[in-house]
TORMARKOL-436829 format. One record per residue (C-alpha): residue number from 1; residue in three letters; x, y, z. Coordinates in Angstrom, 3 decimals, decimal comma. Example, Ala and Ser with C-alpha at 12.3 -4.5 7.8 and 13.67 -1.06 7.14 Angstrom:
BEGIN
+-----+------+----------+----------+----------+
|  nr | rest |       px |       py |       pz |
+-----+------+----------+----------+----------+
|   1 |  ALA |   12,300 |   -4,500 |    7,800 |
|   2 |  SER |   13,670 |   -1,060 |    7,140 |
+-----+------+----------+----------+----------+
This chain:
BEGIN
+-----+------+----------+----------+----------+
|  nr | rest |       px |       py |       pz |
+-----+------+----------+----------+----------+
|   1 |  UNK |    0,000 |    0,000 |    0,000 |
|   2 |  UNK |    2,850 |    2,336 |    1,133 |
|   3 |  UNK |    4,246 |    1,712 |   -2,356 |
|   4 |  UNK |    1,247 |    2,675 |   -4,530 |
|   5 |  UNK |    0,608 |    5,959 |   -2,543 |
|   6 |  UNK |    4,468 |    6,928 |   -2,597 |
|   7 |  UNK |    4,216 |    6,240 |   -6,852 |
|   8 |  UNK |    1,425 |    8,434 |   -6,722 |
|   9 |  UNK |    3,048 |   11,128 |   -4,768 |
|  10 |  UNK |    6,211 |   10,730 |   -6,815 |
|  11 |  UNK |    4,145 |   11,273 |  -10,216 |
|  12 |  UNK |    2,259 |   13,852 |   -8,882 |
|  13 |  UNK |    4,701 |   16,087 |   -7,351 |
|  14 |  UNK |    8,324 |   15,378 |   -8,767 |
|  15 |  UNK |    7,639 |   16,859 |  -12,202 |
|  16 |  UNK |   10,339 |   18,938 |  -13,294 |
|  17 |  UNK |    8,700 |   22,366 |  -14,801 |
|  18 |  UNK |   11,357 |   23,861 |  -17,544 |
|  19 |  UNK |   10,819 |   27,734 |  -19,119 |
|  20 |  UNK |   11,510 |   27,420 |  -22,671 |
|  21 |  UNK |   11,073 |   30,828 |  -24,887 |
|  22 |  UNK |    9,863 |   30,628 |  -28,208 |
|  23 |  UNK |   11,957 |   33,819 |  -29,970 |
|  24 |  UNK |   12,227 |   34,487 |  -33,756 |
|  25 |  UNK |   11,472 |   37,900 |  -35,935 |
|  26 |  UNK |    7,475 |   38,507 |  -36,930 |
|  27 |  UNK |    6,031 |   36,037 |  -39,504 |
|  28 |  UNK |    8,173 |   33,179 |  -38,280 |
|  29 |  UNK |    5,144 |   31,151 |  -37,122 |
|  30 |  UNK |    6,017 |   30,925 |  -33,644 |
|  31 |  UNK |    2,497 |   31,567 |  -32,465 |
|  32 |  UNK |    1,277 |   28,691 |  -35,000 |
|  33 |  UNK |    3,943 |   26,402 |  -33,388 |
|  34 |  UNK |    2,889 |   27,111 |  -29,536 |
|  35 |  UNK |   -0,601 |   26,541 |  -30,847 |
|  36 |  UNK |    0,589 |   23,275 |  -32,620 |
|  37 |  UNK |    2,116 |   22,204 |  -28,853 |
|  38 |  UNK |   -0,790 |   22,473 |  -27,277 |
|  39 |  UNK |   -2,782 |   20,341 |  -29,390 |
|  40 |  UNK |   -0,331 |   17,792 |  -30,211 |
|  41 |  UNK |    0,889 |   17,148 |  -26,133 |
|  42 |  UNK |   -2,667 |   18,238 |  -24,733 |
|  43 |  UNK |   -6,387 |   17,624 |  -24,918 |
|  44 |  UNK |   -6,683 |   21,414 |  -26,192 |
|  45 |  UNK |   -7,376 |   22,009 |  -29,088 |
|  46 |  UNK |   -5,070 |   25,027 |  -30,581 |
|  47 |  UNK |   -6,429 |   27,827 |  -32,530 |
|  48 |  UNK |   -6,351 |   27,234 |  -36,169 |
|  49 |  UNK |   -3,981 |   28,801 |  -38,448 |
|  50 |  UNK |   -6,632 |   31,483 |  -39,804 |
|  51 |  UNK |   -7,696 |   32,710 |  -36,335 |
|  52 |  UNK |   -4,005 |   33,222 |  -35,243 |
|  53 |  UNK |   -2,742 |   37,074 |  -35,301 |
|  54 |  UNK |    0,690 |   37,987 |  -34,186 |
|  55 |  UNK |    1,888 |   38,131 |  -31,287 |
|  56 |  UNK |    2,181 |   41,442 |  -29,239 |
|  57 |  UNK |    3,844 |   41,314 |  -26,005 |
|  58 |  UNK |    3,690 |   37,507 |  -24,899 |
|  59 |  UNK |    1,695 |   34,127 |  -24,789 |
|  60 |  UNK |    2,339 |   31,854 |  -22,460 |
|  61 |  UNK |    1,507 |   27,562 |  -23,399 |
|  62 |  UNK |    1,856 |   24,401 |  -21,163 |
|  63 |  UNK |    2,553 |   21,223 |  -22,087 |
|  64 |  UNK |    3,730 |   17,725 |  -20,423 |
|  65 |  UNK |    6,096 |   15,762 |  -21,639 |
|  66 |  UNK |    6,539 |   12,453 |  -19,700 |
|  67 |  UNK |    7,367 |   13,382 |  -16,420 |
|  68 |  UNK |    8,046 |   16,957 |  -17,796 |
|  69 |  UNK |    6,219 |   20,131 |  -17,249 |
|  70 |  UNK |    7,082 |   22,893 |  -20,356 |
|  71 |  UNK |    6,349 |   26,228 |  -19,328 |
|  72 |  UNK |    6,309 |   28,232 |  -22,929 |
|  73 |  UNK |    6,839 |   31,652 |  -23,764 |
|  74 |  UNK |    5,956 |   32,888 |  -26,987 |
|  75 |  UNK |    7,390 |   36,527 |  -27,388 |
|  76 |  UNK |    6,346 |   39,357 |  -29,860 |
|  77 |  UNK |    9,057 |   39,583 |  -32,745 |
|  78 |  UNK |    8,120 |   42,664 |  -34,450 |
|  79 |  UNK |   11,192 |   44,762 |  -34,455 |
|  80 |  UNK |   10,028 |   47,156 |  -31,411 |
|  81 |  UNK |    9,105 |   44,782 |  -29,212 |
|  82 |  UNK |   12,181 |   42,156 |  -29,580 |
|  83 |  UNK |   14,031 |   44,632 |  -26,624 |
|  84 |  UNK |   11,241 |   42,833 |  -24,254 |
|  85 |  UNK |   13,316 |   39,527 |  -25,150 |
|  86 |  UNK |   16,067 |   40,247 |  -22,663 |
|  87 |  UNK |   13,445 |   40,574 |  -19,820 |
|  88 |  UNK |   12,609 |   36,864 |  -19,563 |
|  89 |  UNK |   16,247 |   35,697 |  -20,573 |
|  90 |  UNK |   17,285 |   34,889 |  -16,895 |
|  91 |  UNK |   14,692 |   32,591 |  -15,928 |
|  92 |  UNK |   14,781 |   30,750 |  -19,236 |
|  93 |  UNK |   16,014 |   27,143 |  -18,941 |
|  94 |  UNK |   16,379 |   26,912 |  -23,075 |
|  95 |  UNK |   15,263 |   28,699 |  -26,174 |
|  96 |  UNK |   13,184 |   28,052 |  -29,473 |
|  97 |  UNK |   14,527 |   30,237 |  -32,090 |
|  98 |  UNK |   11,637 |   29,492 |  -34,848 |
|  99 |  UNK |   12,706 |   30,821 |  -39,109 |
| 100 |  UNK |   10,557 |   31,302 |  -41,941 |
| 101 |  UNK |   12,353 |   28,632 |  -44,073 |
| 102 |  UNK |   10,272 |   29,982 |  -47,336 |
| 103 |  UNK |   11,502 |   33,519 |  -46,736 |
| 104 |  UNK |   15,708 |   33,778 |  -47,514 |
| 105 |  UNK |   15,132 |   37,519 |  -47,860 |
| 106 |  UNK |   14,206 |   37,960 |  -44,093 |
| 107 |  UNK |   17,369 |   35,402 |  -43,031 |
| 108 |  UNK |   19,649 |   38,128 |  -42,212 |
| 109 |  UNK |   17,705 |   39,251 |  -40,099 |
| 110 |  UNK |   16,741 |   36,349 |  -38,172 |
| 111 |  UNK |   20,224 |   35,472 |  -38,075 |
| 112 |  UNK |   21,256 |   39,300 |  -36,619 |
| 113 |  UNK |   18,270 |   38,608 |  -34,268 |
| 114 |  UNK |   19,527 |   35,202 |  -33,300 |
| 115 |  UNK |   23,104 |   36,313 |  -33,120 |
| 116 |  UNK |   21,851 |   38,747 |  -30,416 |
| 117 |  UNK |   20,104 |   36,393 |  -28,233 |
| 118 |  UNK |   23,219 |   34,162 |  -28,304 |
| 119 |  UNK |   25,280 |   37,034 |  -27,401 |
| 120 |  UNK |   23,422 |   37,793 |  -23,922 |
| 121 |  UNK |   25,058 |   36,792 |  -21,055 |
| 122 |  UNK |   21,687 |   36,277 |  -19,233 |
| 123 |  UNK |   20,972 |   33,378 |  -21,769 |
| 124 |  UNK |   24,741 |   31,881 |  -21,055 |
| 125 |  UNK |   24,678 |   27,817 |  -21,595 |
| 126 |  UNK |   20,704 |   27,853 |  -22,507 |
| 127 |  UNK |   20,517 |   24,901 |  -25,091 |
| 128 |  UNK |   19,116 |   26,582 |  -28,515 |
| 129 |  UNK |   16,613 |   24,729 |  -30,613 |
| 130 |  UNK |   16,589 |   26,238 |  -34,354 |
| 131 |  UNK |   13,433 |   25,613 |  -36,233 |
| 132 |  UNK |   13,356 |   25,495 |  -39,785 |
| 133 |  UNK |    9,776 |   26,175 |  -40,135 |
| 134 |  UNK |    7,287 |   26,028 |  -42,742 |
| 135 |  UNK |    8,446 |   23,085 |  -44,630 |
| 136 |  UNK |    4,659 |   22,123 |  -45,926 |
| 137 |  UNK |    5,832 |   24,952 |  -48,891 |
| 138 |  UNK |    7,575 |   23,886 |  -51,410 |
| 139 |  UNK |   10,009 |   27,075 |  -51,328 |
| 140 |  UNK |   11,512 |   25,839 |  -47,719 |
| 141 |  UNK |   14,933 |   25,685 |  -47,559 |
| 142 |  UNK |   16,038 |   22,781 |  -45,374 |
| 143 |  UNK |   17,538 |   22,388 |  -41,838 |
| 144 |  UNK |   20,857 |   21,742 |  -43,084 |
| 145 |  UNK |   20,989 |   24,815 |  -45,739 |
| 146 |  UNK |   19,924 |   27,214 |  -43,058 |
| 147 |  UNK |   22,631 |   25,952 |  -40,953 |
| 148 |  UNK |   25,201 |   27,228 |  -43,875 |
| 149 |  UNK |   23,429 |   30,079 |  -44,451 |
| 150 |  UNK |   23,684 |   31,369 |  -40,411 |
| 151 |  UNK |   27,032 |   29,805 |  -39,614 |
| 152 |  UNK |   26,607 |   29,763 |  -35,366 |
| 153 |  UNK |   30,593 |   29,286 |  -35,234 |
| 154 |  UNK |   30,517 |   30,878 |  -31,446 |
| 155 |  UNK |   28,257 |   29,521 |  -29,098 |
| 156 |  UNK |   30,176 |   29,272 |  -26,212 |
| 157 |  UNK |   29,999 |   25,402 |  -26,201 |
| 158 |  UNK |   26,376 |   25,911 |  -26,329 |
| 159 |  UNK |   23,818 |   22,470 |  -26,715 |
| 160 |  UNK |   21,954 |   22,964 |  -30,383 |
| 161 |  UNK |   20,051 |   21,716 |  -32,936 |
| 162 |  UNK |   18,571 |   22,217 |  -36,164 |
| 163 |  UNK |   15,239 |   21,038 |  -36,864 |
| 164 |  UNK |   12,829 |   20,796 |  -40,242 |
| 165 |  UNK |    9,329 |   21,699 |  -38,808 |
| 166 |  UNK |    5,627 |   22,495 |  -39,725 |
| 167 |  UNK |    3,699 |   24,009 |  -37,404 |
| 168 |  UNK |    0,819 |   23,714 |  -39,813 |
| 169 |  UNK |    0,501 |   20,662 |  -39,651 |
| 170 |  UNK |    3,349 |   19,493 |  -36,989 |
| 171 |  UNK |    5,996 |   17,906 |  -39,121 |
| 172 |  UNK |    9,440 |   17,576 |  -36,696 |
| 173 |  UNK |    7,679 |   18,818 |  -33,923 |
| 174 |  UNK |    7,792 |   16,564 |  -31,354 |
| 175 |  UNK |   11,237 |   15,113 |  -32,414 |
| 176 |  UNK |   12,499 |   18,772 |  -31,418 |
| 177 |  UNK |   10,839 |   18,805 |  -28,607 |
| 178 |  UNK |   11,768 |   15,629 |  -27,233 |
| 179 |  UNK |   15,558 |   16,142 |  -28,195 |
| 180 |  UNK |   15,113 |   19,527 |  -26,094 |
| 181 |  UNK |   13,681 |   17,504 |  -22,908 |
| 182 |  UNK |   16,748 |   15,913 |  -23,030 |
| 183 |  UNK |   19,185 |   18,089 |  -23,179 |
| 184 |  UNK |   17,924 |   20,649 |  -20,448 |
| 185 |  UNK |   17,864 |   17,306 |  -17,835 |
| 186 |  UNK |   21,227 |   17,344 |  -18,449 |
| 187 |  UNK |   22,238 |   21,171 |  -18,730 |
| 188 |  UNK |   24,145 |   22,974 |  -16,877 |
| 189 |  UNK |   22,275 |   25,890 |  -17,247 |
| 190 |  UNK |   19,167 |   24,024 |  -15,869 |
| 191 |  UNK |   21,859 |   23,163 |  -13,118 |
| 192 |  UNK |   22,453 |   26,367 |  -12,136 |
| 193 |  UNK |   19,290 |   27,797 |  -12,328 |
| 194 |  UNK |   18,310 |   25,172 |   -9,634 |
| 195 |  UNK |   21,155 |   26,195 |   -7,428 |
| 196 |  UNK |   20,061 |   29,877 |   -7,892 |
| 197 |  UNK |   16,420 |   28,740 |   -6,869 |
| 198 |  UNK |   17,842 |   27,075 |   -3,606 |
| 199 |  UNK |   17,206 |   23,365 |   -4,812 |
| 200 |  UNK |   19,799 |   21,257 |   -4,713 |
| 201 |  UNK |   18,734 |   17,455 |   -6,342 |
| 202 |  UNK |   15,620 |   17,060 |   -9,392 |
| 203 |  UNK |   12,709 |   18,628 |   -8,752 |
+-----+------+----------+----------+----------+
C-alpha cells in the first residue's frame, strides 16, 4: 500500500517544470507552433492557423512531456518589441529560435536577431533549438541549408540543434521537442538555475 501511494506522490509532485522561450522575428510562425504544442501534447485544441494574429507582447503555453512540465513563452518579434526579449532571458532554462524557411530575404535578419540572443550573457549555456519552419511549402529551404546560411561558429559550447518543422501541420515537432527535454535534464544551465532557486537534487 505504502508503495502505490508513494508512486502516486512521486508522479504527482516530482515533475520537473522547464521555461523554454519561443523567440524568432514577426512572420516566423512561432504563435502557430505554440498553438501546434498544445494540441499535439494536450487535450486542447489550438487555434487554427486562420484565427491566429501575431503576437504582441507575450503568450504563455503548457505542455507535459513524460514526467516533464514545459512552461512556454511565446514573445512578440516585431522589431520594437524584440528589446522585451532580454526581460525573460534569466529565468529561461532553453530557447526556441523558430525561421521562416520559405523567406531567404528575411534570413539576415533572423540570423542578426539570433546572433543577439546568443550574445546575452543572461541566456549563457541555454541549449538553442533552431526551427526550420514552414516546410509544408515547397520554397523551404532545409535544416541543413539554413545551418550554412547562419554559420553559429561561437556559441560558447552551447547544446543545439537544427530542426525541419511544420507548425501547420506538426511535421518535426515533437522530435524537437523531445531532443530539447533531453538536453535541459542534463544542462548545466538548468543546473544552475536550480542552485540559484535554492534546490539542490531534481525537482
Amino acid at each position: 500500500m505504502f508503495s502505490l501511494f508513494y508512486g502516486l506522490w512521486k508522479y504527482l509532485f516530482s515533475k520537473t517544470e522547464f521555461h523554454v522561450l519561443i523567440l524568432g522575428i514577426d512572420k516566423a510562425g512561432k504563435t502557430t507552433l505554440l498553438e501546434k504544442l498544445k494540441s499535439v501534447y494536450s487535450n486542447l485544441e489550438g487555434l487554427p492557423p486562420d484565427r491566429i494574429v501575431p503576437t504582441v507582447g507575450l503568450n504563455i503555453g503548457r505542455i507535459e512531456v513524460s514526467n516533464t512540465k514545459l512552461v512556454f513563452w511565446d514573445l512578440g518579434g516585431q522589431l520594437g518589441l524584440r528589446s522585451i526579449w532580454e526581460k525573460y532571458y534569466e529565468e529561461a532554462h532553453a530557447v526556441i529560435f523558430v525561421i521562416d524557411a520559405a523567406c531567404p530575404s528575411r534570413f539576415e535578419d533572423s540570423k542578426s536577431a539570433l546572433e543577439k540572443v546568443l550574445r546575452h550573457e543572461d541566456l549563457q549555456g541555454a541549449p538553442l533549438l533552431i526551427l526550420a519552419n514552414k516546410q509544408d511549402l515547397s520554397e523551404a529551404v532545409s535544416g541543413e541549408e539554413l545551418a550554412r546560411y547562419l554559420d553559429l561558429k561561437k556559441l560558447d559550447e552551447r547544446v543545439y540543434m537544427f530542426e525541419a518543422v511544420s507548425a501547420f501541420d506538426g511535421m518535426g515537432i515533437k522530435e524537437g521537442v523531445e531532443w530539447l527535454v533531453e538536453v535541459m535534464e542534463r544542462s548545466k544551465r538548468t543546473e544552475t538555475l536550480r542552485i540559484r532557486a535554492g534546490v539542490t537534487g531534481p525537482t
